[in-house]
N, C-alpha and C positions, 0 to 999 in steps of 0.2 A: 546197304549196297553202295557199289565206289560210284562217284560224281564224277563223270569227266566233262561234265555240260560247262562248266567254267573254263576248262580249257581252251585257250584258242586254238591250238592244233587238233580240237577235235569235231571244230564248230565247221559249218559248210562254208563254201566258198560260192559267194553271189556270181564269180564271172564261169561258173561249171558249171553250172544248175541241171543244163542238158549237154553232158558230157556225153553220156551216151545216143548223142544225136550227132555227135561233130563227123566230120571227116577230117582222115588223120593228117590233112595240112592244118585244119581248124584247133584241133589238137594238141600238135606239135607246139602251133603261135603260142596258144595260153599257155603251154607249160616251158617257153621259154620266157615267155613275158613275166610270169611269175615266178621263175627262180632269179629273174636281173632282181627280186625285191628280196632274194635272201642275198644278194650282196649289198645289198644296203644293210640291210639285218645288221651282216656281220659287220659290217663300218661303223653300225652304233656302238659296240661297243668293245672297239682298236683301243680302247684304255685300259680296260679289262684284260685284253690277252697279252697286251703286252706286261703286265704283272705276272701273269701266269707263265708268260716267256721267263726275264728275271727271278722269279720261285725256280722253273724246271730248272735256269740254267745254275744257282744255287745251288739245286741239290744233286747236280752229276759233278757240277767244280771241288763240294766236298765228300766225294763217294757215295754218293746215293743216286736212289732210282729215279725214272720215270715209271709209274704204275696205270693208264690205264683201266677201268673197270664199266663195263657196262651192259643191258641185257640187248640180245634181238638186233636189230639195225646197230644201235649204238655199242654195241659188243663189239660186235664184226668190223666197225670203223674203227675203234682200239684197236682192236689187234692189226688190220690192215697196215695201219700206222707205226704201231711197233717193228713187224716183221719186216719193214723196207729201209729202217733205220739202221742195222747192221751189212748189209750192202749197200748202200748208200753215202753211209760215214764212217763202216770199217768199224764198229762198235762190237763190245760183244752181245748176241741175245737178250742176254741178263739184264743188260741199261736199261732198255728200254722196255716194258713190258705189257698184254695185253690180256687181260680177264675177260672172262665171258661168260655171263648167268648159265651154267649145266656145263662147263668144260669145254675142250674142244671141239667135241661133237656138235654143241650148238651153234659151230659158226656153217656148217652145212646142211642141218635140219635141227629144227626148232625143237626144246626142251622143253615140256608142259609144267609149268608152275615153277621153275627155275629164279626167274625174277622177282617170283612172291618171297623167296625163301630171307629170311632174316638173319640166317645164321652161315649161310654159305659162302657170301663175300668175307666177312669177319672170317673164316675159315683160310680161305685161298690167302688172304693177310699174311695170317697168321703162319701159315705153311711157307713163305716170303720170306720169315722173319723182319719182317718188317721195322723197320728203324726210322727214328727223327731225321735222319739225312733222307729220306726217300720223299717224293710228293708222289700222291693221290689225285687223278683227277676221274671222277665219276660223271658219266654221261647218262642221260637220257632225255628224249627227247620231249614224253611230257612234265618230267622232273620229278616223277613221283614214284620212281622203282626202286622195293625195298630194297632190293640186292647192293642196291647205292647208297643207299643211304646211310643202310646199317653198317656200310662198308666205311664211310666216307667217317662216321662218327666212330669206330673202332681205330680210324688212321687220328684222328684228332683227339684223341686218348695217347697214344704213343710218340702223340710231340710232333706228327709229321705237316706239313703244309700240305694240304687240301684246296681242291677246285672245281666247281659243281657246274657242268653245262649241261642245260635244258633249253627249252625253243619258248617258255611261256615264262614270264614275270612274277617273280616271290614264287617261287617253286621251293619243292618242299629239298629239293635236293640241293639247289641253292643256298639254303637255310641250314643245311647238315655240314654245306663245307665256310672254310675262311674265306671264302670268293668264289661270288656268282658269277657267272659269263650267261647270260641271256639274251639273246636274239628274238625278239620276236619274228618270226618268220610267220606267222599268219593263219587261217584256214589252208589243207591240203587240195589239189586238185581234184585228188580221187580222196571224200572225207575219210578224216582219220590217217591215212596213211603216208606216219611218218618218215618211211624210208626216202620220202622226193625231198621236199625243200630244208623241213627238218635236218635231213639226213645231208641234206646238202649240205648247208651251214656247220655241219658237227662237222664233218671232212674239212672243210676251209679253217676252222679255228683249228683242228690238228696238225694241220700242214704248216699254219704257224707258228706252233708252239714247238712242234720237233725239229723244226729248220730250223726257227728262230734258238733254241739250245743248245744247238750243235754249234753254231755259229758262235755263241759264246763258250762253247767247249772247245774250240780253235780247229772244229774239224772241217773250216771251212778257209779256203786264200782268195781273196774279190769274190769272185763269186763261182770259184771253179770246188767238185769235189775232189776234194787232195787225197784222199782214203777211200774212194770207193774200189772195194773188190774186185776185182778181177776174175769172173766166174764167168764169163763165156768170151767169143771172141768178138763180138760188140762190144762189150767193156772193156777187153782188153785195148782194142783200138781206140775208144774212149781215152783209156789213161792214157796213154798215150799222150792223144791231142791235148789232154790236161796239160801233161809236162811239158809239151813242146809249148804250151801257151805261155806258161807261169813261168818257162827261163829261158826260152827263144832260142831253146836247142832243134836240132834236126830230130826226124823219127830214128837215124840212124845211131 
């Protein structure tokens, strides 16, 4: 039978104990008080992601991808990630991309045994065509989902640059790629469930690796989006104030 008793993200949390006693300002406190400790988390290790930054930005400067992969929570933050990159930076789809244990379906209900599967990431790879110019970066939160793993070590056969984030220390998915990003983020509020601080932490390292890329893919000027799409009339007036910032023209 599987152990998660080692995990920290699976162990209880001493300051919830009677969670179900609080009132929901009582509540609210600890679960703000304990997500300010997944930005620590992720401040541990800013040496980490910004390798992963340099990797991602490497493999879109020489035509390759960003990939994405993971089950359940960490599925759904790939993809999330991916899909706001091509309105954003004007990207196509295809740059950036986002897997998830059972397909798309499972980013709005859950696919049973999806993330056991061993053969199914290697799969979606493979249907990729996958190349040594692409990185890999496999999520999950307790670092021990096959779909990852077996993903991660099918990309590291093909020559590609691999990157493993999970929420606990010497994870098994860490171990599958060329670099860990490990956050310990701790005991959950409500035990076990990844989706809070976990999940939080996995959203902040994404947010810096697909800025932080773009940025080195010159799709960014100081700090304005030079290329973001134009698909409603918010953005349009957006761009707008972009250009009129970046050359001190009129809106006219």
């Amino acid at each position: 039978m599987l152990d998660l008793t080692k995990l920290t993200t699976e162990t209880r949390n001493d300051k919830t104990m009677n969670l179900d006693q609080m009132t929901p300002a009582e509540l609210a406190a600890v679960m703000n008080e304990e997500d300010g400790n997944v930005v620590k988390a992720v401040r541990e290790v800013i040496p980490e992601i910004a390798t992963a930054i340099e990797w991602a930005t490497e493999s879109l400067n020489r035509g390759g991808r960003i990939i994405y992969m993971g089950a359940g929570t960490s599925g759904r933050l790939g993809v999330l990630d991916a899909v706001e990159c091509p309105p954003t930076f004007g990207v196509s789809p295809d740059l950036v991309i986002g897997l998830i244990a059972g397909g798309e379906g499972a980013f709005v209900k859950a696919v049973e045994g999806a993330e056991d599967s061993q053969t199914l990431g290697v799969q979606e790879l493979k249907d990729l065509s996958l190349n040594e110019n692409d990185i890999v970066i496999g999520l999950a939160a307790s670092g021990r989902t096959p779909y990852v793993i077996h993903g991660l070590a099918y990309a590291n056969s093909v020559g590609c640059k691999t990157v493993g984030i999970a929420c606990n220390r010497q994870s098994e998915v860490g171990k599958a790629a060329q670099l860990a990003v490990e956050p310990v983020t701790g005991p959950e509020v409500l035990t076990g469930s990844t989706r809070l601080k976990a999940g939080t932490a996995q959203k902040m390292i994404l947010n810096m690796i697909s800025t932080g890329s773009m940025v080195g893919f010159g799709k960014v000027y100081q700090n304005l989006m030079v290329d973001v799409l134009q698909t409603n009339e918010k953005l349009v007036v957006r761009a707008q104030n972009i250009t009129m910032t970046a050359t001190g023209c009129t809106r006219e």
